[in-house]
N, C-alpha and C positions, 0 to 999 in steps of 0.2 A: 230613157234612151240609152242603148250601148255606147260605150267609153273609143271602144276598139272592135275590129270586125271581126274578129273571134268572137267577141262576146256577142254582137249581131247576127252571127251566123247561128249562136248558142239559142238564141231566143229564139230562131225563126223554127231549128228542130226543134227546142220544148212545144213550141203553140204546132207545131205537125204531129209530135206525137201526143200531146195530150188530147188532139181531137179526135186521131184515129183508139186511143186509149177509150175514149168519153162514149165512142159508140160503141164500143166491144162490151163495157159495163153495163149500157142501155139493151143492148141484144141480151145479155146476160139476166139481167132482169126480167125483161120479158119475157124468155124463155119460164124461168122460174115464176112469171105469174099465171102464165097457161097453164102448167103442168099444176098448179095448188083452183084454179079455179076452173077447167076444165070439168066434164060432167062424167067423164067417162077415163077412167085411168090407164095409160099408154106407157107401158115399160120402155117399149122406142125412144117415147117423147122425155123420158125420165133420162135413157141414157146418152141423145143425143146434148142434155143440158149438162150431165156430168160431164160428158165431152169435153163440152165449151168451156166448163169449168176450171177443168186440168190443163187445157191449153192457155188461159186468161192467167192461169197460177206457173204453170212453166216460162211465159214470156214476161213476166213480173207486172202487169195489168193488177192485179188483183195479188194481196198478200197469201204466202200456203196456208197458213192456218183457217184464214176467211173462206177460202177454196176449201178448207176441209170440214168446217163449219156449213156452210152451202150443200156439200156435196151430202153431208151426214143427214138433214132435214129433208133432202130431197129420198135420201135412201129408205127416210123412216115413209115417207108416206106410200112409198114401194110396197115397202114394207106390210103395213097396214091397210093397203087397197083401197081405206079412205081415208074422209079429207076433215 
């Protein structure tokens, strides 16, 4: 329990942003399980998840390095046309 309501006020953004945070990662996911398990390979669907990606890594959701990790596995299967 907070001490003072700054701190009360602090806890109630952290549990708002960690759940709007918790389903950007779960979309993010997702997206990246489609595009790896998918039967037919979609340059669209590749680059609407890099999208997501760079946005989830520009608003600090997700570290740049992890975003660049994600983004480069997604690039290779581009890349490769399969899976």
């Amino acid at each position: 329990m907070a001490n003072t309501r700054s701190a009360a006020k602090r806890a109630g953004q952290t549990l708002k942003r960690s759940l709007r945070n918790r389903s950007v990662v779960a979309r993010l996911r997702t997206m990246q399980k489609e595009v790896h398990s998918s039967g037919t390979l979609s340059g669209e669907q590749i680059r609407a998840a890099i999208a997501a990606i760079d946005k989830a890594a520009k608003r600090g959701i997700i570290h740049r390095n992890a975003a660049n990790r994600r983004k480069a596995r997604l690039n290779s299967v581009l890349r490769s046309g399969t899976k």
